[in-house]
N, CA, C and O atoms as a printed pandas DataFrame, in Angstrom:
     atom_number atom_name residue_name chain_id  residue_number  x_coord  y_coord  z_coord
0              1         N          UNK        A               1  -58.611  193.818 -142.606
1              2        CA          UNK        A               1  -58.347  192.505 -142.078
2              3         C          UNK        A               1  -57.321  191.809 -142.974
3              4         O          UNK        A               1  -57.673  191.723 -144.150
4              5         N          UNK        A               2  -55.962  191.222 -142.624
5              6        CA          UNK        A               2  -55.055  190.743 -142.847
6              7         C          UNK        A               2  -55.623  189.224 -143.396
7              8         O          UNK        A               2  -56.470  188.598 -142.757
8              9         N          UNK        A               3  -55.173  188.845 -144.365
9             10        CA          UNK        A               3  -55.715  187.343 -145.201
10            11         C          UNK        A               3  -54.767  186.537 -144.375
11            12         O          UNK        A               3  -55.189  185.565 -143.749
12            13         N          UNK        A               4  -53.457  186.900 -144.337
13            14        CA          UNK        A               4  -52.303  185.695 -143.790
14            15         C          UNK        A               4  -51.070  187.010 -143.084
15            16         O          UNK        A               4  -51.043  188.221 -143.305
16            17         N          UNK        A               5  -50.408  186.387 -142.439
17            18        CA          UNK        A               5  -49.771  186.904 -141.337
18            19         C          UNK        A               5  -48.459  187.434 -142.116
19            20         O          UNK        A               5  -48.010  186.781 -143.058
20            21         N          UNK        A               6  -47.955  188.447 -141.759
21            22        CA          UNK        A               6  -46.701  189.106 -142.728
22            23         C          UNK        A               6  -45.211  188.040 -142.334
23            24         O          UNK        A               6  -44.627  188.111 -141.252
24            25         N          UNK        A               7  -44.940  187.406 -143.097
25            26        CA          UNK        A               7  -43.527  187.058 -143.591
26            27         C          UNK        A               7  -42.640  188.117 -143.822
27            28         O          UNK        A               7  -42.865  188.954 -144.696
28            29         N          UNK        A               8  -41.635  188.144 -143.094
29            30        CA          UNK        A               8  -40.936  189.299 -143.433
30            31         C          UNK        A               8  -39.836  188.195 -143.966
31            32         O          UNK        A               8  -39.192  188.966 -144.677
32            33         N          UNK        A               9  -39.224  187.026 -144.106
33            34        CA          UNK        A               9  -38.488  186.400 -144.668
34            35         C          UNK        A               9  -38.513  186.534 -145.891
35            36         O          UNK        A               9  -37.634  187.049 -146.582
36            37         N          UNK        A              10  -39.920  185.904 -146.380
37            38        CA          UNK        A              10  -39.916  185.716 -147.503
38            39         C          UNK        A              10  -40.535  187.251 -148.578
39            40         O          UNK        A              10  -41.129  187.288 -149.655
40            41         N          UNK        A              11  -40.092  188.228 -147.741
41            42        CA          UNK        A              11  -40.041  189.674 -148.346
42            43         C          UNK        A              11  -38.752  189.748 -149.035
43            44         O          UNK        A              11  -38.494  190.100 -150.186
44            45         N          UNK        A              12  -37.873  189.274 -147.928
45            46        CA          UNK        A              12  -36.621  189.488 -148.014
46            47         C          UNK        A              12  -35.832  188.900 -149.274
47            48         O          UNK        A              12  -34.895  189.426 -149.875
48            49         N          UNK        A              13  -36.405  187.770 -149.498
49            50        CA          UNK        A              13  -36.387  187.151 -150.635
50            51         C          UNK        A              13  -36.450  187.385 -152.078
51            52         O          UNK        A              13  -35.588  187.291 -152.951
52            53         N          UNK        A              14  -37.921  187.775 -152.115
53            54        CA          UNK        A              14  -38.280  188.129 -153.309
54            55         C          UNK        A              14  -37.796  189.501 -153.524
55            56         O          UNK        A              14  -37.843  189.757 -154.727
56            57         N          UNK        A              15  -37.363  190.448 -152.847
57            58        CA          UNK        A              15  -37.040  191.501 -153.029
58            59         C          UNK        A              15  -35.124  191.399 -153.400
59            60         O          UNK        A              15  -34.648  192.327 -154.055
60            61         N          UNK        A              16  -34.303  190.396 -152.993
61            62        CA          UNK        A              16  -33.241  189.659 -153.393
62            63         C          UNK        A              16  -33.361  189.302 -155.079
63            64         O          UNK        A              16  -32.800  189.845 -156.030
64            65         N          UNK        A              17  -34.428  188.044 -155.030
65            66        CA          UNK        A              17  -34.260  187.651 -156.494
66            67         C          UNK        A              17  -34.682  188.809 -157.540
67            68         O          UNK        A              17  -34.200  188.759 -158.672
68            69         N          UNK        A              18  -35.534  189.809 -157.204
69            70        CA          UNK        A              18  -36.115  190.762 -158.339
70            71         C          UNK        A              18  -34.496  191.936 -158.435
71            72         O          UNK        A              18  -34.170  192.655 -159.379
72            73         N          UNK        A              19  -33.858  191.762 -157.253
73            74        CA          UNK        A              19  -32.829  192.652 -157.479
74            75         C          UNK        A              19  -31.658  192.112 -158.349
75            76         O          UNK        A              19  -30.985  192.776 -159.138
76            77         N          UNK        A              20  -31.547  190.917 -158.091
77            78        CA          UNK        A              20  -30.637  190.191 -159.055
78            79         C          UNK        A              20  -31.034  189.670 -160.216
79            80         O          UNK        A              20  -30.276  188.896 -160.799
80            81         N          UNK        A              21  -32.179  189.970 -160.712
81            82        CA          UNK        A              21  -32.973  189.987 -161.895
82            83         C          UNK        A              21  -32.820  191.657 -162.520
83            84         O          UNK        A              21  -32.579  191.844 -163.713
84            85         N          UNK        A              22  -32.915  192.283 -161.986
85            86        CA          UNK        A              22  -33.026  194.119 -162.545
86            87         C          UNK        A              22  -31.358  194.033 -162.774
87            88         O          UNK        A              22  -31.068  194.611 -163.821
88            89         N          UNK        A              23  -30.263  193.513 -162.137
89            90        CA          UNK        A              23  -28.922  193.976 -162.581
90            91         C          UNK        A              23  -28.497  192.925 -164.062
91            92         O          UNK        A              23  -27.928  193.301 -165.087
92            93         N          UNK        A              24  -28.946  191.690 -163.760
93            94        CA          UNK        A              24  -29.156  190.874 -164.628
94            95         C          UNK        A              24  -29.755  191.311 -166.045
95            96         O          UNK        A              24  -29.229  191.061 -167.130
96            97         N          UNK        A              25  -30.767  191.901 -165.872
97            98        CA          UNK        A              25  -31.753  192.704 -166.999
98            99         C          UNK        A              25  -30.809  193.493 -167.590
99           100         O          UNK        A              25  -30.456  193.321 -168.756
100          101         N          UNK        A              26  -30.208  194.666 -166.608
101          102        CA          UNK        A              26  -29.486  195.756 -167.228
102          103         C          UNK        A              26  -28.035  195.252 -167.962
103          104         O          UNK        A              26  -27.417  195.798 -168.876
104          105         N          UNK        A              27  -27.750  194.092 -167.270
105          106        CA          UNK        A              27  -26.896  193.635 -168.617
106          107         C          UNK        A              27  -27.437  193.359 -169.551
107          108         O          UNK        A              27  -26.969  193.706 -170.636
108          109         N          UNK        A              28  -28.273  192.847 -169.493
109          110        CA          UNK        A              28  -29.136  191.920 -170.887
110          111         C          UNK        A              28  -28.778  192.701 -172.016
111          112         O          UNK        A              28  -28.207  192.275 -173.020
112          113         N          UNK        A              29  -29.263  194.245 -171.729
113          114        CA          UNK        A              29  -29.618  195.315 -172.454
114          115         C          UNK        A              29  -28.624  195.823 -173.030
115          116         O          UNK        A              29  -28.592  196.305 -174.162
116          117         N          UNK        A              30  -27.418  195.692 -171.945
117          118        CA          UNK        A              30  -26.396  196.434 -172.428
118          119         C          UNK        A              30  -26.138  197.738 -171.623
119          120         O          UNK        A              30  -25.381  198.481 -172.247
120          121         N          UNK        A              31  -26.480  198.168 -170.600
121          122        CA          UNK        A              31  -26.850  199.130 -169.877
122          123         C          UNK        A              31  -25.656  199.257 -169.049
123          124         O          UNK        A              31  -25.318  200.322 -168.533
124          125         N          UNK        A              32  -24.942  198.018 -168.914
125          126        CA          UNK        A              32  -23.990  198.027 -167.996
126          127         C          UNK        A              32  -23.301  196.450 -167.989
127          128         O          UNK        A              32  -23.914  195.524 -168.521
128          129         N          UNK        A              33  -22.076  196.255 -167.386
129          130        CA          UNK        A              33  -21.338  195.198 -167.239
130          131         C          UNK        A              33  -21.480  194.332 -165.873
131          132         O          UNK        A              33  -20.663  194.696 -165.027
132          133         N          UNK        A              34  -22.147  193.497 -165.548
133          134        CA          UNK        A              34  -22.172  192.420 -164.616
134          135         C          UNK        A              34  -21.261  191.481 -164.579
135          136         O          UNK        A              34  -21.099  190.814 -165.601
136          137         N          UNK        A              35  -20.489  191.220 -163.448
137          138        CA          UNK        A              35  -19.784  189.730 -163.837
138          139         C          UNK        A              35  -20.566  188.852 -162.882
139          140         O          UNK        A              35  -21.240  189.089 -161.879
140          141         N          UNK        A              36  -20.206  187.639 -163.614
141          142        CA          UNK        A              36  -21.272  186.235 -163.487
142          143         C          UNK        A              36  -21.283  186.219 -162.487
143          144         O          UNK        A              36  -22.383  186.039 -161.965
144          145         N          UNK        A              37  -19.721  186.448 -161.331
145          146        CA          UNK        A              37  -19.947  185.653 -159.853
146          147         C          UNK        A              37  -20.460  187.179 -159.207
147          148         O          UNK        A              37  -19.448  187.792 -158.865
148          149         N          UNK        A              38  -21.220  187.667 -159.042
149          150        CA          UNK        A              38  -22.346  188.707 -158.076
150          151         C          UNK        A              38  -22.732  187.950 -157.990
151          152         O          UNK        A              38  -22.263  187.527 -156.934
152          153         N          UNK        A              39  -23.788  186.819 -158.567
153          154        CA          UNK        A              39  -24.988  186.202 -157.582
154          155         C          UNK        A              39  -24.744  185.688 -156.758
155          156         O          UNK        A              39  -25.624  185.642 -155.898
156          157         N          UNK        A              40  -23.335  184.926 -156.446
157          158        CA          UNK        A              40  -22.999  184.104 -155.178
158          159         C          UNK        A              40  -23.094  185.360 -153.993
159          160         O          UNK        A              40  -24.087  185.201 -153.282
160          161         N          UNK        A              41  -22.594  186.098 -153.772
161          162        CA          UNK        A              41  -22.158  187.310 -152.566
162          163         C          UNK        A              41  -23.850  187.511 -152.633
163          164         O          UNK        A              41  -24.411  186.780 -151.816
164          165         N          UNK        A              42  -24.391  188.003 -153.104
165          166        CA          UNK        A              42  -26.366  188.881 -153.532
166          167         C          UNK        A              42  -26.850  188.018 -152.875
167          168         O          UNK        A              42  -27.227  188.217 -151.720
168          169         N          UNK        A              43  -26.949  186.750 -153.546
169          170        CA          UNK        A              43  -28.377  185.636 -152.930
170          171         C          UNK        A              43  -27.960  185.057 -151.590
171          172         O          UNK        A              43  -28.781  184.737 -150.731
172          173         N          UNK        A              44  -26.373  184.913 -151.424
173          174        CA          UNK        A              44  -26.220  184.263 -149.877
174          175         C          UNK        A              44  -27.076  185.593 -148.833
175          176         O          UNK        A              44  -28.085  185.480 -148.137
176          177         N          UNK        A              45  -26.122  186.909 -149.107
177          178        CA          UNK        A              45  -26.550  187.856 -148.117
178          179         C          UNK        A              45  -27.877  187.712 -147.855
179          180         O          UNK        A              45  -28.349  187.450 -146.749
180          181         N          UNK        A              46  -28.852  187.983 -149.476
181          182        CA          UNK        A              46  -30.263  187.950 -148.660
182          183         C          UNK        A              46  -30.743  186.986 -148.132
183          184         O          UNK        A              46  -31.548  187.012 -147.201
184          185         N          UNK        A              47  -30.162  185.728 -148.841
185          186        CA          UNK        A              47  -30.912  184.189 -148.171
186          187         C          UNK        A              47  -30.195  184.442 -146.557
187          188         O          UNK        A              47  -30.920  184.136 -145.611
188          189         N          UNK        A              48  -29.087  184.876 -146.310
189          190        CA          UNK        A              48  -28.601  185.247 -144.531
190          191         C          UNK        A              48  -29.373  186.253 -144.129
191          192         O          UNK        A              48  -29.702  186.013 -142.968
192          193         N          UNK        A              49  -29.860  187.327 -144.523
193          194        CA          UNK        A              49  -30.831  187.967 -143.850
194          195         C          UNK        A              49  -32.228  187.649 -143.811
195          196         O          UNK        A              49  -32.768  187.819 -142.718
196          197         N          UNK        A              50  -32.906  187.243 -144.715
197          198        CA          UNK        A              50  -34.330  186.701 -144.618
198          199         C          UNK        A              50  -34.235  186.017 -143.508
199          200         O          UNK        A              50  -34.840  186.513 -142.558
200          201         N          UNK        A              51  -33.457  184.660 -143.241
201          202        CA          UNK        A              51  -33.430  184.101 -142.417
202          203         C          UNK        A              51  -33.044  184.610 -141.188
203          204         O          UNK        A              51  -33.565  184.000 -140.255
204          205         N          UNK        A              52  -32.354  185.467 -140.884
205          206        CA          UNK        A              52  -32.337  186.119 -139.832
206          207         C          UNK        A              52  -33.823  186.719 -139.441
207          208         O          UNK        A              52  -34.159  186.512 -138.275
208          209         N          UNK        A              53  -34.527  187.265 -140.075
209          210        CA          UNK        A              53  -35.746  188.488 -140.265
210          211         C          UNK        A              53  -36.707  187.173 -139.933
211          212         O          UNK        A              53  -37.548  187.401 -139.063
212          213         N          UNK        A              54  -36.711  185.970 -140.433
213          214        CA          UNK        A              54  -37.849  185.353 -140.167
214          215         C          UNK        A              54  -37.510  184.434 -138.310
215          216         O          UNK        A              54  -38.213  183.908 -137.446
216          217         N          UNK        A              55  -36.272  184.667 -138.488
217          218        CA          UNK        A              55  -35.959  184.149 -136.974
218          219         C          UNK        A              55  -36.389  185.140 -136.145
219          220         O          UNK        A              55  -37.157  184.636 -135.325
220          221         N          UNK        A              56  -36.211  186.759 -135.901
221          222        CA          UNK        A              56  -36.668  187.329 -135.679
222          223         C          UNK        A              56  -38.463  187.599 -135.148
223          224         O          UNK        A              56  -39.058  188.021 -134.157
224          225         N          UNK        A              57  -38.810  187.014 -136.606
225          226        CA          UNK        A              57  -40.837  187.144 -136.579
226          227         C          UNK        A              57  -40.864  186.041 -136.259
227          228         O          UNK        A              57  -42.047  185.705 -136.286
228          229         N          UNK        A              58  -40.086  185.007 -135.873
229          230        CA          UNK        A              58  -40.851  183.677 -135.288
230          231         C          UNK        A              58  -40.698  184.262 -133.839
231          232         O          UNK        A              58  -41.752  184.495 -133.248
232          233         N          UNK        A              59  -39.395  184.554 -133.127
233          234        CA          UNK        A              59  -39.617  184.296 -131.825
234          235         C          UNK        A              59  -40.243  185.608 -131.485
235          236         O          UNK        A              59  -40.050  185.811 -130.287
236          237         N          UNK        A              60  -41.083  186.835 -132.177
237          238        CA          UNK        A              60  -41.869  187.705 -131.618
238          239         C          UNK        A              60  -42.913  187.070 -131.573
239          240         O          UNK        A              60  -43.479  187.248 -130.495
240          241         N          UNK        A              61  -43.511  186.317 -132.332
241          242        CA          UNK        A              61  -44.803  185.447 -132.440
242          243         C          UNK        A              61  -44.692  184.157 -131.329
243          244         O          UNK        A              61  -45.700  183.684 -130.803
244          245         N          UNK        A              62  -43.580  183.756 -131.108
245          246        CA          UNK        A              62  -44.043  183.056 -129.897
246          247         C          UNK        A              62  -44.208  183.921 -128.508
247          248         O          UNK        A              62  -45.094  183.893 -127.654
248          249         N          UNK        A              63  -43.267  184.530 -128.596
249          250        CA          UNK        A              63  -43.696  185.231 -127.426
250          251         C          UNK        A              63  -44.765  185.935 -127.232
251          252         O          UNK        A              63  -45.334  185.818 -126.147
252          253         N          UNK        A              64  -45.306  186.858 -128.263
253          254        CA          UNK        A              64  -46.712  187.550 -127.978
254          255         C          UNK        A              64  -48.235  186.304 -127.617
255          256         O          UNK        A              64  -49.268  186.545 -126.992
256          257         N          UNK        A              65  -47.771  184.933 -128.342
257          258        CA          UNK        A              65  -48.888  184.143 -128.419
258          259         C          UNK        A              65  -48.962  183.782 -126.809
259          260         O          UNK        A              65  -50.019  183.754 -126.179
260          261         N          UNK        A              66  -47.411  183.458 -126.144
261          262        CA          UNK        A              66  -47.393  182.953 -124.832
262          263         C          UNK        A              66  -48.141  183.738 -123.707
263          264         O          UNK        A              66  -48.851  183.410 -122.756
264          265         N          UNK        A              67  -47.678  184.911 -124.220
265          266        CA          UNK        A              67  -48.535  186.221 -123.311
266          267         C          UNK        A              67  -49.961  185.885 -123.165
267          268         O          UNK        A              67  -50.642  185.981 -122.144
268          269         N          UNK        A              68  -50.410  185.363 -124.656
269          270        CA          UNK        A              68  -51.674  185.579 -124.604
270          271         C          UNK        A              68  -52.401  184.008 -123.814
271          272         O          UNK        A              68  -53.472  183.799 -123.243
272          273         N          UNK        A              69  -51.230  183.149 -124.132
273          274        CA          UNK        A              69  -51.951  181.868 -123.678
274          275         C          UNK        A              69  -51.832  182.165 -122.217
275          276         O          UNK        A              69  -52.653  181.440 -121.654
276          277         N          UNK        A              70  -51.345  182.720 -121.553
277          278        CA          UNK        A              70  -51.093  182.779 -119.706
278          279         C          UNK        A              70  -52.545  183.342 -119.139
279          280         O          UNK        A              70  -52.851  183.291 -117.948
280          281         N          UNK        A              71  -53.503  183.959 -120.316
281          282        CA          UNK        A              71  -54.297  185.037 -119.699
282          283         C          UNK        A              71  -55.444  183.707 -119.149
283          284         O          UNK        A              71  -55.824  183.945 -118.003
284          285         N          UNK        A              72  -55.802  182.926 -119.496
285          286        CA          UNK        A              72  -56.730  181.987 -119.091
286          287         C          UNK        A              72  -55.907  181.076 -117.732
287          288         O          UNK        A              72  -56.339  179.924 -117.730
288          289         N          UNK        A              73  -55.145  181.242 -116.916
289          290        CA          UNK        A              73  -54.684  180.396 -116.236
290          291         C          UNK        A              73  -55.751  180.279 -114.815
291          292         O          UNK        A              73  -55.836  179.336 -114.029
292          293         N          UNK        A              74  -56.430  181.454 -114.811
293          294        CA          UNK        A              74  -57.364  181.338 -113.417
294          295         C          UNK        A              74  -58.803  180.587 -113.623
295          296         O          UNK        A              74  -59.584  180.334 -112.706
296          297         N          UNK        A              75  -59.008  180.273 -115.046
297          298        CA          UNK        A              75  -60.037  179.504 -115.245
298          299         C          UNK        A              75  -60.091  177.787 -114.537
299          300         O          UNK        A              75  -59.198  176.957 -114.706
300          301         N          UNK        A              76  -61.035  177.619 -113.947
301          302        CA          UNK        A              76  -61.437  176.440 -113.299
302          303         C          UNK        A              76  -61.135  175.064 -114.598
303          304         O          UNK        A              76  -61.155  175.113 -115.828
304          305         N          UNK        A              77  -60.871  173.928 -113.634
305          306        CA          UNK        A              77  -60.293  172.818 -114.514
306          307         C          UNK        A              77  -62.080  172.244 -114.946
307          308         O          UNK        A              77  -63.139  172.450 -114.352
308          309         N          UNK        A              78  -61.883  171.755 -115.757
309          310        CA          UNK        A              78  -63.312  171.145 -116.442
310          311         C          UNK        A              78  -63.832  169.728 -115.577
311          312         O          UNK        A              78  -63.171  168.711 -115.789
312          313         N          UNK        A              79  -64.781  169.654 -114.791
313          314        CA          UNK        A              79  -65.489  169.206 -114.200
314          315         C          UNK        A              79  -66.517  167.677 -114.895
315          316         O          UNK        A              79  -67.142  166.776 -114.336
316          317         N          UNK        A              80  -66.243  168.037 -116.388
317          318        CA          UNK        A              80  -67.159  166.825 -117.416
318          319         C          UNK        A              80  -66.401  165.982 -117.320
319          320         O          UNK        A              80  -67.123  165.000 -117.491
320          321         N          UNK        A              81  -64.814  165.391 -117.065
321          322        CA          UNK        A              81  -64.075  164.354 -116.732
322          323         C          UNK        A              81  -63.579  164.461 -118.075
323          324         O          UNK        A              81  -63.201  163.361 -118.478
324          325         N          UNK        A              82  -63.416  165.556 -119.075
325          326        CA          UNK        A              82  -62.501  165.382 -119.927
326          327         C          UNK        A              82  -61.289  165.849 -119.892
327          328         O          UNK        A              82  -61.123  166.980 -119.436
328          329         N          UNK        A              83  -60.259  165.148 -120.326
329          330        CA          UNK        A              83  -59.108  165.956 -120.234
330          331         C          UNK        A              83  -58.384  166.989 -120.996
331          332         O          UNK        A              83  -57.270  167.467 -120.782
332          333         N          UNK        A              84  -59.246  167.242 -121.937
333          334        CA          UNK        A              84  -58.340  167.992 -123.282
334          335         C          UNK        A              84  -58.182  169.231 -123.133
335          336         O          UNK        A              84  -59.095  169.994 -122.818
336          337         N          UNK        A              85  -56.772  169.634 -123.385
337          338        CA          UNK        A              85  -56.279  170.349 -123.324
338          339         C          UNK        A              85  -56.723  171.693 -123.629
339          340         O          UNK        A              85  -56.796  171.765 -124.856
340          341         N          UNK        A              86  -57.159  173.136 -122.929
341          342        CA          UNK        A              86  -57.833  174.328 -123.679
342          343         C          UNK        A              86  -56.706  174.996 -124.767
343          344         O          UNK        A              86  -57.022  175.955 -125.471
């Protein structure tokens, strides 16, 4: 059983900043030469794809929910004189 519903945005994300942290690192070390401006090109792309990916999982989630809200439409209107909405 799933605690909370998968974000694929904010996958996209953290898997962005830990990558621009590991090239970051490997300069630290000395491992290799980074120049400063990579993070601009790195963090836009993933911040443009997360957001794509979560635009994506939003409108699958509305649509599967709509599916599901249509299935009650043959149920009788409530008879107690309330109006609220099912």
């Amino acid at each position: 059983m799933l605690v909370h519903e998968f974000r694929p945005g904010r996958l996209l994300v953290g898997l962005t900043a830990l990558a621009l942290a590991a090239v970051y690192a490997g300069d630290a070390t000395g491992a290799w030469t980074t120049p400063w401006y990579l993070v601009i090109p790195v963090l836009c792309g993933g911040l443009g794809v997360a957001g794509l990916a979560s635009w994506v999982a939003y409108r699958i989630r509305r649509r599967s929910a709509r599916s599901r809200s249509s299935d009650s439409t043959d149920a009788p209107a409530s008879t107690s004189g309330s109006q609220a909405i099912r």
